[in-house]
C-alpha positions as CSV (number, residue, x, y, z in Angstrom):
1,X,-35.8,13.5,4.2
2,X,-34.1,11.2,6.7
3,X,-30.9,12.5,8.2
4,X,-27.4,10.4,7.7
5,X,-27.5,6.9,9.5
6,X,-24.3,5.6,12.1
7,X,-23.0,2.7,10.8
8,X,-20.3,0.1,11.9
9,X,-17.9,-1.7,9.3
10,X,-15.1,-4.3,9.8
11,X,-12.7,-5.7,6.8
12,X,-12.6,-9.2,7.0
13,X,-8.7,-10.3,6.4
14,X,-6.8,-13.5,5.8
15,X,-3.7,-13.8,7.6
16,X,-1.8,-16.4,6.7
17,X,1.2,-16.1,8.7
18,X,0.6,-13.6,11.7
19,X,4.6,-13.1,12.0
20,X,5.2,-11.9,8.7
21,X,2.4,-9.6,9.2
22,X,0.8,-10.1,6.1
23,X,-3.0,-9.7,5.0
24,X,-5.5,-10.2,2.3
25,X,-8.5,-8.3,2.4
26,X,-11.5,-10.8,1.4
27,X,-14.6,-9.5,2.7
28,X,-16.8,-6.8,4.6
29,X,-19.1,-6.5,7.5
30,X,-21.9,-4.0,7.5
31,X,-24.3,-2.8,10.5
32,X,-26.9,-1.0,10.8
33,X,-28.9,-1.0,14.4
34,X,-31.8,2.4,13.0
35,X,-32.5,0.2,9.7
36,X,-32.0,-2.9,11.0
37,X,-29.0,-3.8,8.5
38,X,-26.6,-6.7,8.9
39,X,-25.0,-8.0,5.9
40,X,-21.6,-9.7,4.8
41,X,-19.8,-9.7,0.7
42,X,-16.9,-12.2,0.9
43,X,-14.7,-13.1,-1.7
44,X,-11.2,-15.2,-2.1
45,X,-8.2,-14.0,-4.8
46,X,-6.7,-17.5,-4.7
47,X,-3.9,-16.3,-7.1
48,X,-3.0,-13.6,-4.4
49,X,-3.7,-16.1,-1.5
50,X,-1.2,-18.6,-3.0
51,X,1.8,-15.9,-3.6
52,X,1.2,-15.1,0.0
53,X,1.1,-18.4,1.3
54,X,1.6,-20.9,-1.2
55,X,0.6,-23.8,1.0
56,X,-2.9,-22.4,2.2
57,X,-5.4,-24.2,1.7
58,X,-7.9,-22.5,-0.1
59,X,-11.1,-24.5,-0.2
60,X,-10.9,-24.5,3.9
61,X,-10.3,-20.5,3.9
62,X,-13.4,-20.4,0.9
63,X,-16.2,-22.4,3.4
64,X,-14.5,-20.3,6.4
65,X,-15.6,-17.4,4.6
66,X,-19.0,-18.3,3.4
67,X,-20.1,-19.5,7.5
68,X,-19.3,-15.8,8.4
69,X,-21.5,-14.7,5.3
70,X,-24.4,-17.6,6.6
71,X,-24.5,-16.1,9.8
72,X,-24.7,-12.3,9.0
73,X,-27.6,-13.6,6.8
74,X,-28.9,-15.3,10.2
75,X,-29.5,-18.4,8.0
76,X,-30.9,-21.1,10.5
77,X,-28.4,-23.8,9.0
78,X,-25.5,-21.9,10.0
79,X,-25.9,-22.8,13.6
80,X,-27.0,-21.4,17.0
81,X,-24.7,-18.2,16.4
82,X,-26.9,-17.2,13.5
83,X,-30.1,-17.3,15.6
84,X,-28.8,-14.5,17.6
85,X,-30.1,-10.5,17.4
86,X,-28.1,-8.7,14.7
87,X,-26.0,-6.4,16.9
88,X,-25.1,-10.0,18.7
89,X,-24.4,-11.5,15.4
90,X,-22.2,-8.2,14.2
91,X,-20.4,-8.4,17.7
92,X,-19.4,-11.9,17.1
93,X,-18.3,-11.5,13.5
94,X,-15.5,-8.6,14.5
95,X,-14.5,-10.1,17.8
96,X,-10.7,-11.1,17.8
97,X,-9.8,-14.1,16.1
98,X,-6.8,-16.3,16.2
99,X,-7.8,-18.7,13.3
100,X,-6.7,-17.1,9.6
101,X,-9.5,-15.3,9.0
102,X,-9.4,-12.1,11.2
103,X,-11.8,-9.1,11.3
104,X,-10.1,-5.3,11.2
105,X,-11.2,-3.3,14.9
106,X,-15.0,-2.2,13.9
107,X,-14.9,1.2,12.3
108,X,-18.1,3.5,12.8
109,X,-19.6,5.9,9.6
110,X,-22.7,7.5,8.4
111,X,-24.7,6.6,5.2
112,X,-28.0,7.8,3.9
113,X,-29.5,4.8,1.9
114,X,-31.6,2.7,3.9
115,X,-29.0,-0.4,2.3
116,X,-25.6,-0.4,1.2
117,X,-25.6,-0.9,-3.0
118,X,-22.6,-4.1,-3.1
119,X,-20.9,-3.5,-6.4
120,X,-20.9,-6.8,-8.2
121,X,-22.5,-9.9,-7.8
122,X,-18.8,-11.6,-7.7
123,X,-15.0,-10.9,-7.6
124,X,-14.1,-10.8,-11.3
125,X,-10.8,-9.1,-10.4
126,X,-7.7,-9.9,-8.1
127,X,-9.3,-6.9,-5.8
128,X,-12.2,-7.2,-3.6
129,X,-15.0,-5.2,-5.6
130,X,-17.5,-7.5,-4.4
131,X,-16.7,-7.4,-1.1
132,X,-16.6,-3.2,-1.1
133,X,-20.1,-1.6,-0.4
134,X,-21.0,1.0,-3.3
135,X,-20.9,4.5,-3.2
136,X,-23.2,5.3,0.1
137,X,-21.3,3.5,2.2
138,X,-17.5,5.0,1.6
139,X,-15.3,2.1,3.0
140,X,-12.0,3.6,2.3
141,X,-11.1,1.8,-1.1
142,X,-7.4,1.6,-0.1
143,X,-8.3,-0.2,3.3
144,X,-9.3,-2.8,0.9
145,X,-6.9,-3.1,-1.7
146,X,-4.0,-2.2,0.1
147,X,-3.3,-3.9,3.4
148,X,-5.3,-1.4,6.0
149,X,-2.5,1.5,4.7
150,X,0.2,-0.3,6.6
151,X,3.7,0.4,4.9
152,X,4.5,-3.4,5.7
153,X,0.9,-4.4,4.6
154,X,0.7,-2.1,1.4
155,X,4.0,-2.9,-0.2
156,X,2.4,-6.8,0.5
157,X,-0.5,-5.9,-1.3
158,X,1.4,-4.5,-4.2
159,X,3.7,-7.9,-4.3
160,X,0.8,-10.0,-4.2
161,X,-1.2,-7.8,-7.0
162,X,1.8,-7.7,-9.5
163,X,2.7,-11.5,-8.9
164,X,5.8,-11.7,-6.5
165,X,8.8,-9.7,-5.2
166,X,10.8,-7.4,-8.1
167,X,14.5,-7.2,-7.9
């Protein structure tokens, strides 16, 4: 039996405001360089977007989102980006960003599967199953609900999940 596989992750966020210091988690990025691995789950909570920032717009953020999925998928129609080698294309999709999308600093783990299991085919939920790998690979499930763990951030998260600020 194989031993455990290193593995790098980053938690895709939208930051709407970058004073404020607010973020939405709305996707994951997955590599794996020994089993040749590179894949993206991206999903947008409008309703949580829109008590965050209610004038974002959403259908920009949406196809933002989907590009970054396109090019961890190395799909030729995403551009010249997606043509690179996967540990080029994994680079790219965690380096800094100053648009609203940003990625979290990449965080390295060990798995055994050969493949992440994605829960879910789609967000049914105002949290970010689809974008959380399953069981093998054990992205911290508060990192993804909850702001990164951040008091600031969590106590965001918890606004945004119960539908605005409580007296």
């Amino acid at each position: 039996m194989a031993g455990p596989d290193a593995f790098q992750y980053a938690i895709w966020r939208v930051v709407p405001d970058v004073e404020r210091g607010e973020a939405l988690n709305v996707g994951v990025v997955v590599f794996c360089r020994r089993r040749g691995f590179l894949g993206a789950r991206a999903e947008l909570d409008e309703p949580r977007l829109r008590v965050l920032a209610p004038g974002a717009d959403a259908g920009a953020v949406r196809r933002h989102l989907e590009g970054l999925v396109r090019v961890a998928e190395g799909e030729p129609a995403a551009g010249a980006i997606a043509a690179l080698p996967q540990s080029e294309r994994f680079g790219w999709l965690t380096a800094a960003s100053s648009t609203i999308v940003q990625p979290s600093p990449s965080t390295p783990a060990c798995a055994t599967t050969p493949r992440p299991s994605w829960t879910g085919s789609s967000c049914a939920s105002s949290r970010a199953r689809a974008a959380r790998p399953g069981p093998d690979l054990p992205v911290p499930a508060a990192v993804l609900e909850d702001g990164g763990g951040h008091p600031a951030r969590v106590a965001t998260a918890r606004r945004a999940r119960s539908g605005g600020w409580r007296g």
